[in-house]
C-alpha positions in Angstrom: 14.2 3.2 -29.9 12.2 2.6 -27.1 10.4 5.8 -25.1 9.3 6.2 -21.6 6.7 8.5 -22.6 4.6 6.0 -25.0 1.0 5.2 -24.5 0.9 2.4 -22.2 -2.4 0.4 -22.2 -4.5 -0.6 -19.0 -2.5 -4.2 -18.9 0.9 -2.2 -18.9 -0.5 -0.2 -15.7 -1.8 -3.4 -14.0 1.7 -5.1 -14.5 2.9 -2.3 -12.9 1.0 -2.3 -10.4 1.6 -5.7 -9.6 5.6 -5.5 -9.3 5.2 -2.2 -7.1 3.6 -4.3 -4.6 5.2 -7.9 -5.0 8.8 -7.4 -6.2 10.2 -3.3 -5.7 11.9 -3.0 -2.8 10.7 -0.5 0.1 13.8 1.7 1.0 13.9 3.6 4.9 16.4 6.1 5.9 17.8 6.8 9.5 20.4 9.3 10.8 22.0 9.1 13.4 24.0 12.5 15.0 27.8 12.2 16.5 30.2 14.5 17.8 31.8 15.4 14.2 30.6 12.5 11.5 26.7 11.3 11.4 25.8 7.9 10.3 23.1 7.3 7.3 21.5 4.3 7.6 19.8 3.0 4.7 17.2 -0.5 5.5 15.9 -2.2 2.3 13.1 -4.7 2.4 11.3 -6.9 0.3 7.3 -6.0 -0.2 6.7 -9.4 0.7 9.0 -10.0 3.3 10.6 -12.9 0.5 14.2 -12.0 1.2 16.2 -11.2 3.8 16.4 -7.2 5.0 19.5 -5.6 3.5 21.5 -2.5 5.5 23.4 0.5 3.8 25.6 2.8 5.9 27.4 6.0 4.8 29.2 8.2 7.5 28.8 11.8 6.3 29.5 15.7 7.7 26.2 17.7 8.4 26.2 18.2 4.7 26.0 14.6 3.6 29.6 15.1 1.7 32.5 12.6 3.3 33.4 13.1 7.0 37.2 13.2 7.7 39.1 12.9 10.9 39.6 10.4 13.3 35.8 9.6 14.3 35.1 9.3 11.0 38.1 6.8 10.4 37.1 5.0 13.2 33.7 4.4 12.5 34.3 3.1 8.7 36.5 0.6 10.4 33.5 -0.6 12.7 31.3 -0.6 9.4 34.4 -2.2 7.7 34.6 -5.3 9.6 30.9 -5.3 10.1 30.5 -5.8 6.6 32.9 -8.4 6.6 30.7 -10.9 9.0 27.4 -9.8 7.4 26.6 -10.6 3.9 23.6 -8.2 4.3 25.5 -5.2 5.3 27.3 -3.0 3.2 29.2 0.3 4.2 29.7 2.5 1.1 30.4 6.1 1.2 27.8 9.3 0.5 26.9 10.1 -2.8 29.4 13.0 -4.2 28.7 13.9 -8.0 31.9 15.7 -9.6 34.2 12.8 -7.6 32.2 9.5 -8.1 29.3 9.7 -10.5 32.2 9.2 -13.9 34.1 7.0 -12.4 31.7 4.8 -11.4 29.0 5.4 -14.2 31.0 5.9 -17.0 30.6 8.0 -19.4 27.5 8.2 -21.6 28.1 4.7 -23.8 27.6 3.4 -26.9 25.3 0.2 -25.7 23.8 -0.4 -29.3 27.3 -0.5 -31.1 26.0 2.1 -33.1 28.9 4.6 -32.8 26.4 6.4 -31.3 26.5 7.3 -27.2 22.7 7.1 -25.3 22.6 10.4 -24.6 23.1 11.2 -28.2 20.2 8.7 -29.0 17.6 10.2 -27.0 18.3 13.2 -28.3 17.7 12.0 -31.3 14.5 10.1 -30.2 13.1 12.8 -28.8 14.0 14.9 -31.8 12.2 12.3 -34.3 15.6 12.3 -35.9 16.6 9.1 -37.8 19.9 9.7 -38.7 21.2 11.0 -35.0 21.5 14.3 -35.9 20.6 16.9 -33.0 18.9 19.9 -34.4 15.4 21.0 -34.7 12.7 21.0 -31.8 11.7 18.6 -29.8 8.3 18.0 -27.0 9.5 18.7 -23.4 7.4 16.3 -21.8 7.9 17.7 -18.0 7.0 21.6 -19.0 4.2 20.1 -21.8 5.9 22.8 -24.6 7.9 22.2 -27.9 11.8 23.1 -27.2 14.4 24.6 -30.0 17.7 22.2 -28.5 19.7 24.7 -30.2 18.3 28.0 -28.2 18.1 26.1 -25.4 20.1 24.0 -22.7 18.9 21.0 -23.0 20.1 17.9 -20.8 19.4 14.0 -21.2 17.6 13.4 -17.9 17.3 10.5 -15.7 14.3 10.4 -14.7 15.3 7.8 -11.5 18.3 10.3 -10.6 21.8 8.8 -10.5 22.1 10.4 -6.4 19.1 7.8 -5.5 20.5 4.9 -6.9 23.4 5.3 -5.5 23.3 3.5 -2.0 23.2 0.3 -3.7 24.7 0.9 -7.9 28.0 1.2 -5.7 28.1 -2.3 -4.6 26.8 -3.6 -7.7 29.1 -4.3 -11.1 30.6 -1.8 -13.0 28.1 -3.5 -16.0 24.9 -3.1 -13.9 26.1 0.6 -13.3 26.4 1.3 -16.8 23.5 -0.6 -17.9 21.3 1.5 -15.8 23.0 4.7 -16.1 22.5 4.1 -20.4 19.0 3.0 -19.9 16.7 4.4 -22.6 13.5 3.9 -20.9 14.6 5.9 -18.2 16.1 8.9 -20.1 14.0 11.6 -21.6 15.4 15.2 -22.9 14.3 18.2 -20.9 15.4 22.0 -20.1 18.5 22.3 -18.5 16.7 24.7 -15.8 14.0 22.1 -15.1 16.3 19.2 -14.6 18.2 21.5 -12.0 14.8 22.0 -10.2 14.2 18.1 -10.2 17.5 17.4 -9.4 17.3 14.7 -7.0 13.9 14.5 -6.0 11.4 11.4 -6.0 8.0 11.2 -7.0 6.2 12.2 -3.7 8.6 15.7 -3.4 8.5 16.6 -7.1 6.1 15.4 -10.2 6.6 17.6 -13.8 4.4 20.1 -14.3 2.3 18.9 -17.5 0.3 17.0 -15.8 -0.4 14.7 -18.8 3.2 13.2 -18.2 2.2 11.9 -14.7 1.1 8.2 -15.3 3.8 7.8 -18.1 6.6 9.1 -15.3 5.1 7.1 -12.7 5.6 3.9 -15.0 9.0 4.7 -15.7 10.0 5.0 -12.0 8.1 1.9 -11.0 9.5 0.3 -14.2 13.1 0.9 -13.6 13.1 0.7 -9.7 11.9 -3.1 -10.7 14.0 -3.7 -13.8 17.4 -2.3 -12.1 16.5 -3.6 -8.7 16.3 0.1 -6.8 14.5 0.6 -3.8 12.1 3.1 -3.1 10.8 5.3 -0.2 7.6 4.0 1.3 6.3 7.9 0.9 7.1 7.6 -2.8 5.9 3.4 -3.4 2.6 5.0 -1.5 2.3 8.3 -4.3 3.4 5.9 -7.0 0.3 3.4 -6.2 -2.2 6.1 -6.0 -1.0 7.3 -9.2 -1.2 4.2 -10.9 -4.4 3.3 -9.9 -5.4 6.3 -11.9 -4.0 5.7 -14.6 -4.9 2.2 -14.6 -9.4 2.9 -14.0 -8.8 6.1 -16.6 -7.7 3.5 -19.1 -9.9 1.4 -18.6 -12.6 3.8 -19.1 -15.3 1.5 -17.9 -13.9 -1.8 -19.7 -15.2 -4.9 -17.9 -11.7 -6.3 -19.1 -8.0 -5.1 -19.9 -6.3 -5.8 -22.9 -4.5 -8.0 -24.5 -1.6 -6.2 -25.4 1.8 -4.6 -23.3 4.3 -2.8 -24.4 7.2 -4.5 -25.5 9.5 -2.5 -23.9 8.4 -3.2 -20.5 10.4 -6.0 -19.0 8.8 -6.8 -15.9 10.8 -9.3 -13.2 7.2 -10.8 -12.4 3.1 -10.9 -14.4 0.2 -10.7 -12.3 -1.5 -14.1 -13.0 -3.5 -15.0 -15.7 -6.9 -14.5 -15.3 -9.9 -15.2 -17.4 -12.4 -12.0 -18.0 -15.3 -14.0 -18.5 -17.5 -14.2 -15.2 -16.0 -16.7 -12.6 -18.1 -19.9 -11.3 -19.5 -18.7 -7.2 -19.9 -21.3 -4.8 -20.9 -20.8 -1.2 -18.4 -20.7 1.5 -17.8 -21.6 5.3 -17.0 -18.7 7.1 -13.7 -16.9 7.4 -11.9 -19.6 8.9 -12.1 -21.5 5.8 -10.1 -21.7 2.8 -10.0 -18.6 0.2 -9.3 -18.9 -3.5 -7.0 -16.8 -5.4 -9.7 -14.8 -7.1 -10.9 -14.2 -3.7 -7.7 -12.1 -3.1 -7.9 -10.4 -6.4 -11.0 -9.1 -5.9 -10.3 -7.9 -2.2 -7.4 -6.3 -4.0 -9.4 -4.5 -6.5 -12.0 -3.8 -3.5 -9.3 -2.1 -0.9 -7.6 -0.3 -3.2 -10.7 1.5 -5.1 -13.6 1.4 -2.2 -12.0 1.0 0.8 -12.2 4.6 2.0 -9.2 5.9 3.8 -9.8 7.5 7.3 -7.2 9.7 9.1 -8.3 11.4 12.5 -6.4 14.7 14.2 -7.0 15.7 18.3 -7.4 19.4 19.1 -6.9 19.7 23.1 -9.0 22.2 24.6 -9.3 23.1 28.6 -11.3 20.3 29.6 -12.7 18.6 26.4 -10.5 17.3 23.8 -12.3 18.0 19.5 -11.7 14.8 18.1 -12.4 14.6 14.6 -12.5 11.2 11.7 -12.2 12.8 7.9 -12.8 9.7 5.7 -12.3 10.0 2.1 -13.1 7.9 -0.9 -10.0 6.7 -2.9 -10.6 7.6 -6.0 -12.8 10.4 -6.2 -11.5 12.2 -3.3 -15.2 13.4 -1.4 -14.7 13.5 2.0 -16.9 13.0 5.1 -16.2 14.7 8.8 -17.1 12.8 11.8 -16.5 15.2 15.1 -16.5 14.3 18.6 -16.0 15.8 22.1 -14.3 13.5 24.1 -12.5 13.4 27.4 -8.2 13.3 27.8 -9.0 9.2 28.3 -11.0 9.5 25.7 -14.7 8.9 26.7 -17.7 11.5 27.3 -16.9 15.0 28.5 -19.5 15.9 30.8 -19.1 19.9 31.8 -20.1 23.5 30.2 -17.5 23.0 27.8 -18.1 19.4 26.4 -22.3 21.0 26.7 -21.3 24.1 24.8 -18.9 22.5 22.1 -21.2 19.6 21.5 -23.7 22.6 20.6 -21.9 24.1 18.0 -20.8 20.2 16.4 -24.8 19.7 16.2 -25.2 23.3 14.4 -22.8 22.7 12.0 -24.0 19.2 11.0 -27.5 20.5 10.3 -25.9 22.8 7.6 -23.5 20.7 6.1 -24.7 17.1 4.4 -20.8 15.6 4.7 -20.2 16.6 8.4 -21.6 14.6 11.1 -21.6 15.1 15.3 -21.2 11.8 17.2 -20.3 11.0 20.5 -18.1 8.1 21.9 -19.1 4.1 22.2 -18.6 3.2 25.7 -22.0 2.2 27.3 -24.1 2.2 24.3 -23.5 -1.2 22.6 -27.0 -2.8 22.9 -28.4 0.5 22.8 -27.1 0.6 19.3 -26.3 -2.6 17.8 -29.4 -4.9 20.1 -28.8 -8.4 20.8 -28.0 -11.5 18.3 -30.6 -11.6 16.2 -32.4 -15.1 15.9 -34.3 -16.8 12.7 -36.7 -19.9 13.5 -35.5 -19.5 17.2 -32.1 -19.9 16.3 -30.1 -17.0 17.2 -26.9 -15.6 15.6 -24.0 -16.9 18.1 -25.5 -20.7 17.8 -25.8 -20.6 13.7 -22.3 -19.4 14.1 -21.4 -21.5 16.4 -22.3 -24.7 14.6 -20.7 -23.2 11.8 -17.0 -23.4 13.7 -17.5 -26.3 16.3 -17.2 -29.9 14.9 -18.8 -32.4 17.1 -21.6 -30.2 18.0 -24.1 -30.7 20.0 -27.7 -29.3 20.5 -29.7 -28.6 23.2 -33.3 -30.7 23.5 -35.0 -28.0 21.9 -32.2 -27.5 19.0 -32.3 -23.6 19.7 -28.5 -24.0 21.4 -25.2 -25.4 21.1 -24.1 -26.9 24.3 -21.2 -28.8 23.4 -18.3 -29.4 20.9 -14.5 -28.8 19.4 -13.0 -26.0 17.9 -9.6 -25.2 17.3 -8.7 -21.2 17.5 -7.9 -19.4 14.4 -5.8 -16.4 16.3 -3.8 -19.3 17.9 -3.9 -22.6 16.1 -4.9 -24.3 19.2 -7.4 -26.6 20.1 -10.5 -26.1 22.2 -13.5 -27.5 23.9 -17.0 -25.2 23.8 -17.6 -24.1 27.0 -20.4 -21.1 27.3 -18.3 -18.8 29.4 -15.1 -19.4 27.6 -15.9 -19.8 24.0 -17.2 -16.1 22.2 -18.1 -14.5 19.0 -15.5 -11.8 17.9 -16.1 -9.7 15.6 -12.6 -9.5 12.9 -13.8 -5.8 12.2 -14.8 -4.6 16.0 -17.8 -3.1 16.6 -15.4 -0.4 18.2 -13.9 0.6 15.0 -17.1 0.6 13.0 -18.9 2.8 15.3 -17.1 6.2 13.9 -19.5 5.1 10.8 -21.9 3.3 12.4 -23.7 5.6 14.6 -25.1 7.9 12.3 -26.4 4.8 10.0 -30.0 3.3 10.2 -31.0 0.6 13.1 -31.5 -1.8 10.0 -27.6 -1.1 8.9 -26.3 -2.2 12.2 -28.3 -4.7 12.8 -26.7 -6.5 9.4 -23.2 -5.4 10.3 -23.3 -6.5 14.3 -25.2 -10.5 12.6 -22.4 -10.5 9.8 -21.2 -13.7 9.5 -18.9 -13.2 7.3 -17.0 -11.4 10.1 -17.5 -13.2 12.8 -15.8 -16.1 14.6 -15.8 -18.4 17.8 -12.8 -18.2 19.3 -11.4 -18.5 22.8 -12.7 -15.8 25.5 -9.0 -15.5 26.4 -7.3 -14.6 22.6 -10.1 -12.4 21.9 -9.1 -10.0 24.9 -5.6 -10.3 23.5 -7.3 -8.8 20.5 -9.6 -6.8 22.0 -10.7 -3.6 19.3 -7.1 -3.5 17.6 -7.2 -3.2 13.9 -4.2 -5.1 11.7 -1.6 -2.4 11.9 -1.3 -2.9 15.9 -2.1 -6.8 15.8 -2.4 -9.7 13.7 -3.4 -13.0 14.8 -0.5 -15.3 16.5 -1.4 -18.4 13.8 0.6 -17.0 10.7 -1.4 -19.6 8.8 -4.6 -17.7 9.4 -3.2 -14.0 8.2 -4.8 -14.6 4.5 -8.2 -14.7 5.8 -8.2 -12.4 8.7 -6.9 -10.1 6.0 -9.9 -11.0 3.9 -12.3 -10.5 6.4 -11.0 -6.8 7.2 -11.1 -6.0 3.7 -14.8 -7.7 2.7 -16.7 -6.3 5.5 -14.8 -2.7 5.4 -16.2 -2.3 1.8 -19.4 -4.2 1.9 -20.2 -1.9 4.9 -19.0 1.1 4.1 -16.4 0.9 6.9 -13.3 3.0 6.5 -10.1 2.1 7.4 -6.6 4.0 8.8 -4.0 4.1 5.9 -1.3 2.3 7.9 -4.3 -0.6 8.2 -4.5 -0.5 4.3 -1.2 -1.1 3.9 -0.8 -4.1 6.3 -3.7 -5.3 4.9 -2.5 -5.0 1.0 1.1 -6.6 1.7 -0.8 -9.4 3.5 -3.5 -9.9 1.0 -0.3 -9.9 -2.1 1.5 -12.0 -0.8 -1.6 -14.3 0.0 -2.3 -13.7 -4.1 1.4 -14.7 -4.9 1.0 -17.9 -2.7 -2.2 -19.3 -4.3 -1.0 -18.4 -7.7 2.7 -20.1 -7.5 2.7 -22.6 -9.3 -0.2 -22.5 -11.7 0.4 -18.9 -12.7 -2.9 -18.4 -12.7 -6.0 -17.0 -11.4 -8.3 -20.1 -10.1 -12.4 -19.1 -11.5 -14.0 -19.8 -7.8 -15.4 -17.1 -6.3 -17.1 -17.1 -2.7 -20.8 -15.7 -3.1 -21.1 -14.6 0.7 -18.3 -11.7 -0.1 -20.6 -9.7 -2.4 -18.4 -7.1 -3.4 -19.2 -3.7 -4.4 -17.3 -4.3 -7.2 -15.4 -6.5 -9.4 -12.2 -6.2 -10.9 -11.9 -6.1 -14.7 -10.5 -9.5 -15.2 
């Protein structure tokens, strides 16, 4: 009899992983008020944008039960023919449990052909009872204590809740309905009195609490979201990752490879690639314009989810000067760093008493606190700071660069300069002539977004990030004011075919410099770097051994 709660090994965690991000479907809710009836709008996507967008609309009374009357007949007859014309829009009805859940679940079934109905199984499972008889005690794995079943109300609990399936099970087949709703891996036995506290609630509003059942319920909700094709919240995809993650380095416990071995009872839609653990072949690239392999995307994987630090910033207005302040924190061990700043309402210095006075009490504190630091904006300070291109054997940054990107090139007499050549510009896919005026250096990760970081690191530091070259690119004067100091969750470049490696470059220079990034940047950088992984690995099914030596990660993943 399969279990949910079983030890699951590191590969079983990294298979989860990978189906959480390539093939679960990310589930948003709208509502929109009327006179009498209000209309839910559910949106479901694919992670990686694969498949169409799909719409579920209930109309429902202020307490989500069926709205009567003649608005609410009138609207289900909009929705009606609407769903009619669109094959991706389906108008179903809110989720009511005495009226719909037996009628369109069934009963609990006998799916073995045992005589015996699932819920009576579990029981038995969770009982260690071979011969289906339910008596004796059994471990509640949500309050972590042993349970008498016959002193106590005891219920066989789905752990993905019947009430959030429900905007989709009622369009599917009466056999997909049952199959789900009979599911073993998704049924555990627990208190009566607990399962009425979970009731409906996902991940990110409710978790059990023995806290040793956490990566074992976060399987089986990324498990059966997959295997039954439910979507999920982005707040609960987002707490379901973290766990994971977890789990996934905890088992390892330092291993510089995962096992061999998955549970059987697993059944995946997708693997991650194959990949061999033995240390990959590195050959020297060309710069971020040029081509990536597919271990290159695995290991900025590994890289943004467990260094990439997260940073989230908050605005307290004050009379004159506004208290900006950047908490960063490290993904997996949690520390956290403050960066304060008194700025002005648009955001640059605030002269004044009160920017003078406030800026005094930032500096106290940072001398009596290692983790909090007192900065000050940007604007007029870039060569101050970050100094000019630096040049080796006369040959500054922009030119070595330069002759990097350009085909064609030309030299100056004394071969210091580029003068002349073609390009073709990554942000736009179109081609170019050099010109001096018209052709510049962008940095992928701006200077602008570093400097949070930056300022309070050593000359030497910035120095190294401003000369990356790794990060930077010639590109036309005029795309990279489009650009300007926006970071991927406001714009990605207008070429689709170079997403992969600006992705890439956002995530190899945020780690290798200790750059932190927003959260909402993380996560347009992680759907754009799976979906590059899925691409390369398409048709071989596996993970190619090439690694690019100029991305000297911090880290490498176990595989």
């Amino acid at each position: 009899m399969p279990n949910p709660f079983q030890a699951y090994s590191a590969r079983d965690y990294a298979d989860a992983i990978w189906n959480l991000e390539t093939s679960t479907y990310v589930r948003s809710h709208e509502r929109e008020n009327n006179e009498d009836c209000d209309v839910l709008t559910y949106e479901v996507m694919h992670p990686l944008g694969a498949e169409p967008d799909r719409s579920y609309v209930h109309i429902a009374d202020e307490d989500n039960w069926w709205c009567s009357g003649s608005e609410g007949d009138a609207l289900r007859e909009e929705f009606d023919e609407l769903e009619d014309s669109d094959e991706n829009f389906y108008h179903g009805r809110p989720y009511e449990n005495v009226t719909q859940r037996v009628p369109y679940f069934g009963t609990w079934a006998d799916v073995n052909g045992n005589g015996v109905n699932s819920r009576t199984e579990i029981h038995a499972r969770d009982l260690g009872s071979s011969t289906f008889s339910i008596s004796g005690t059994y471990w509640d794995h949500y309050s972590g204590q042993y349970v008498n079943i016959g002193e106590t109300e005891t219920h066989g609990e789905h752990m993905i809740p019947v009430g959030h399936t429900w905007p989709e099970m009622q369009h599917r087949s009466r056999d997909d309905r049952v199959a789900y709703y009979n599911d073993h891996m998704n049924l555990t036995s627990t208190i009566g009195e607990t399962n009425r506290e979970k009731s409906g609630q996902t991940p990110s509003e409710w978790m059990p609490d023995n806290e040793d059942a956490h990566c074992a319920y976060g399987m089986t909700w990324t498990h059966i979201a997959n295997k039954h094709r439910i979507s999920l919240f982005q707040r609960d995809v987002d707490h379901l990752r973290e766990l994971l993650w977890d789990c996934l380095e905890e088992e390892l416990d330092g291993a510089d490879a995962l096992p061999e071995q998955r549970s059987s009872d697993l059944d995946w839609q997708t693997l991650p690639p194959e990949s061999s653990p033995q240390e990959a072949e590195e050959e020297p690239g060309g710069g971020p314009r040029e081509h990536y392999t597919s271990r290159d995307y695995t290991d900025a994987l590994w890289n943004l989810e467990n260094l990439a630090r997260i940073r989230s910033v908050e605005r307290e207005e004050r009379e004159e000067c506004d208290l900006q302040t950047h908490t960063v924190r490290h993904p997996r061990t949690g520390a956290e760093t403050v960066y304060a700043r008194i700025i002005s309402p648009e955001n640059s210095y605030c002269a004044g008493e009160q920017g003078d006075d406030l800026r005094a009490e930032l500096d106290e504190q940072a001398e009596d606190d290692d983790s909090f630091f007192h900065g000050s904006p940007l604007a007029g300070q870039r060569r101050d700071y970050f100094g000019f291109w630096a040049a080796d054997e006369g040959v500054n940054t922009r030119h070595r660069v330069l002759a990097r990107d350009l085909t064609e090139v030309e030299w100056n007499s004394a071969e210091t300069g580029v003068r002349d050549g073609d390009f073709y510009d990554p942000y736009t896919g179109d081609h170019a002539e050099y010109s001096a005026p018209d052709t510049v250096l962008d940095h992928l990760l701006p200077v602008e977004h570093a400097w949070i970081e930056m300022q309070h690191r050593s000359e030497d530091e910035r120095k190294q990030f401003y000369n990356d070259p790794t990060n930077l690119l010639a590109v036309t004067a005029e795309s990279q004011q489009d650009k300007g100091s926006q970071a991927p969750r406001n714009w990605m470049p207008e070429h689709q075919g170079f997403h992969c490696r600006y992705a890439m470059a956002w995530t190899s220079t945020a780690v290798k410099h200790g750059i932190s990034l927003f959260d909402s940047d993380i996560r347009e950088l992680r759907e754009t770097l799976y979906r590059c992984a899925a691409e390369e690995t398409a048709e071989s099914g596996t993970v190619e051994s090439v690694r690019r030596a100029e991305l000297d990660w911090a880290s490498l993943p176990p595989y």
